[in-house]
Backbone as JSON, one array per atom type, in Angstrom:
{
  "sequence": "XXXXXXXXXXXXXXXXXXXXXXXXXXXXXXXXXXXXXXXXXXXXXXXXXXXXXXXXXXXXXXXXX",
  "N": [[-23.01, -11.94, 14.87], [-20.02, -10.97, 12.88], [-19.49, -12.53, 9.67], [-16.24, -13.85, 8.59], [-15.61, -13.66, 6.11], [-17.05, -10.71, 5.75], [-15.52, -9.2, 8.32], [-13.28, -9.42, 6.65], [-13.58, -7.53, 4.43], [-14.25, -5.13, 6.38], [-11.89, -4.95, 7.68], [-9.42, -4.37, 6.07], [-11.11, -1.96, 4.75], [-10.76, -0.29, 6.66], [-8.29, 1.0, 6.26], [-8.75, 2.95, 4.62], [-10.59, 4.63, 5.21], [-12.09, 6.2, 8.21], [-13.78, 3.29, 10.73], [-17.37, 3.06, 11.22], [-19.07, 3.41, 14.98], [-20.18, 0.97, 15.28], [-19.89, -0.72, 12.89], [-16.38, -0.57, 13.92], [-17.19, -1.66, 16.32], [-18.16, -4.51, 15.86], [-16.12, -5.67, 14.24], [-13.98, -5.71, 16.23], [-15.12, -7.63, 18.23], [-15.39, -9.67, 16.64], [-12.67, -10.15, 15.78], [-11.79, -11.07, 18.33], [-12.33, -13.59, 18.55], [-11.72, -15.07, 16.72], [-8.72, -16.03, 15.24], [-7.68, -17.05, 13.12], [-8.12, -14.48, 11.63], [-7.67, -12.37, 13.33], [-4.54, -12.67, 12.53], [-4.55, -12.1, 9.67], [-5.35, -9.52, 9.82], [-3.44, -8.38, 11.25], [-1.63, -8.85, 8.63], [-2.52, -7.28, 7.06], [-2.03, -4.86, 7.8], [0.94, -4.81, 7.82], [1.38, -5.01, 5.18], [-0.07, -2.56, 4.38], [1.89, -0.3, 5.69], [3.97, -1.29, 4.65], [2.92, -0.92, 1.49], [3.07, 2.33, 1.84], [6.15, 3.43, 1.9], [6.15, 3.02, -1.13], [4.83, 5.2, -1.98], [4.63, 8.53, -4.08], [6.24, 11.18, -3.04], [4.32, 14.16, -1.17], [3.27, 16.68, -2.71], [4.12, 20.21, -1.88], [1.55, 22.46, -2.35], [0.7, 24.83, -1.77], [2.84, 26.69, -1.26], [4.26, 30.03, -1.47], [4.38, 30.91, -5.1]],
  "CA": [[-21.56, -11.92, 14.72], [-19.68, -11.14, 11.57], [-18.94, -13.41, 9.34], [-14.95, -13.85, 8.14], [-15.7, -12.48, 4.93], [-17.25, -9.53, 6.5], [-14.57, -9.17, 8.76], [-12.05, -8.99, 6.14], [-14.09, -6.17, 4.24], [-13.96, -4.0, 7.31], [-10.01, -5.3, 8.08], [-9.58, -3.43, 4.45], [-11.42, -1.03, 4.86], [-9.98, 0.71, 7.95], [-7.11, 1.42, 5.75], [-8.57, 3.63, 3.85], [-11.58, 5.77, 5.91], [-12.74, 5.77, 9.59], [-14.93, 2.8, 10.55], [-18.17, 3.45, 12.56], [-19.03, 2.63, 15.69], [-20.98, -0.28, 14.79], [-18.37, -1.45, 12.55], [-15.39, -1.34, 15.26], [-17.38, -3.14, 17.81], [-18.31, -5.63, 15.53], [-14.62, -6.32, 13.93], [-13.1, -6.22, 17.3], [-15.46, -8.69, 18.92], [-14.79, -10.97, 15.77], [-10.99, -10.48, 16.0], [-11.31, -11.76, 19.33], [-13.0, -15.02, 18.64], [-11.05, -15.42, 15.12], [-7.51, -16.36, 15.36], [-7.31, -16.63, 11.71], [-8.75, -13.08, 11.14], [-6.56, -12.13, 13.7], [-3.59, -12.37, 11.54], [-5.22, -11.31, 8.28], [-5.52, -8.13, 10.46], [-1.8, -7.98, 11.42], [-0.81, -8.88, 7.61], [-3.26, -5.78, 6.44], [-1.02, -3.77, 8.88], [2.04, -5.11, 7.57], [1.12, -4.45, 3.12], [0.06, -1.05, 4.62], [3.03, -0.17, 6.08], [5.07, -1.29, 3.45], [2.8, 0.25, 0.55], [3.62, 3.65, 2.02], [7.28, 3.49, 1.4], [6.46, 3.51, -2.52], [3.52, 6.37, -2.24], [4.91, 9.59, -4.73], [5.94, 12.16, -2.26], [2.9, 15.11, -1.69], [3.87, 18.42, -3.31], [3.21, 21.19, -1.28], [1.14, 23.64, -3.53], [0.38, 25.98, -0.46], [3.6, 27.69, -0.75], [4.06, 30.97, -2.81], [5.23, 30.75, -5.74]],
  "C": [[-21.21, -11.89, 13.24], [-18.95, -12.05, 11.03], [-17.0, -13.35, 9.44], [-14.75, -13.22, 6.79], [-15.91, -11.4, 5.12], [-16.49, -8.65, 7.16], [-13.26, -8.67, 7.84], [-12.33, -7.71, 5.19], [-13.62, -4.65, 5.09], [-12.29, -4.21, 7.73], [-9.48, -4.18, 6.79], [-10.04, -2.3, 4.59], [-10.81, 0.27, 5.87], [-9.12, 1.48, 7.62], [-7.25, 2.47, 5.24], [-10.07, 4.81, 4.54], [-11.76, 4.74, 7.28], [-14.03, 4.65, 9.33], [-16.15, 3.41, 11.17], [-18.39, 2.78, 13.39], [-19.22, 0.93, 15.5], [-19.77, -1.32, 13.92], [-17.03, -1.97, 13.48], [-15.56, -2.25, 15.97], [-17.65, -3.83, 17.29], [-17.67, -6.09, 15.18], [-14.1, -6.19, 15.22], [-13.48, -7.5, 18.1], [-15.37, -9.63, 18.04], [-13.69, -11.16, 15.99], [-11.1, -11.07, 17.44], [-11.94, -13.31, 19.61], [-12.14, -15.57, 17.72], [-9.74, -15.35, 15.12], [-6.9, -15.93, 13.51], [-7.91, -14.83, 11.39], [-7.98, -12.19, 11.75], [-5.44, -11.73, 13.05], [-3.69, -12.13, 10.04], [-4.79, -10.06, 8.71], [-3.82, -7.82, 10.5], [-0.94, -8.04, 9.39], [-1.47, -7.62, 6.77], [-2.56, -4.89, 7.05], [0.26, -3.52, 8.35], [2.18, -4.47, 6.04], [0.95, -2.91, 3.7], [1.18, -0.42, 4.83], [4.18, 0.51, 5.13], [4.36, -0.7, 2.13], [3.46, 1.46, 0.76], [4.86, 4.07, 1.92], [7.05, 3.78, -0.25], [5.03, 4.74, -3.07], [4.56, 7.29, -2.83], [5.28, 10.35, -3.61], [5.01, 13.71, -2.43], [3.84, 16.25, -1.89], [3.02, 19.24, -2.68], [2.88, 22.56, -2.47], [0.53, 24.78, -2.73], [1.4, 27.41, -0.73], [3.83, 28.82, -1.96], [5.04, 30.58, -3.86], [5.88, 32.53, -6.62]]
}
């Protein structure tokens, strides 16, 4: 089982590339023992979220110029 430190690595991580299998099933069967990790998870959801409101908007460089 993964630790809580571990756990919050991959909680983090998710954000920013796919996990692998191995990874998922091992943060989901922690989140379901881990109350506290639990809501780590929901407050990594939440900063995400709300980062993306102050992301630059993407410039499309596709279109002719």
């Amino acid at each position: 089982m993964l630790m809580c430190k571990d756990a919050t690595r991959l909680m983090s991580m998710k954000r920013d590339r796919a996990l692998t299998l191995r990874e998922r099933l091992s943060l989901r069967f922690h989140l379901t023992m881990c109350s506290a990790c639990r809501e780590c998870d929901r407050q990594f959801g939440l900063l995400h979220q709300a980062g993306r409101h102050f992301e630059p908007p993407v410039e499309d460089h596709t279109a002719g110029d």
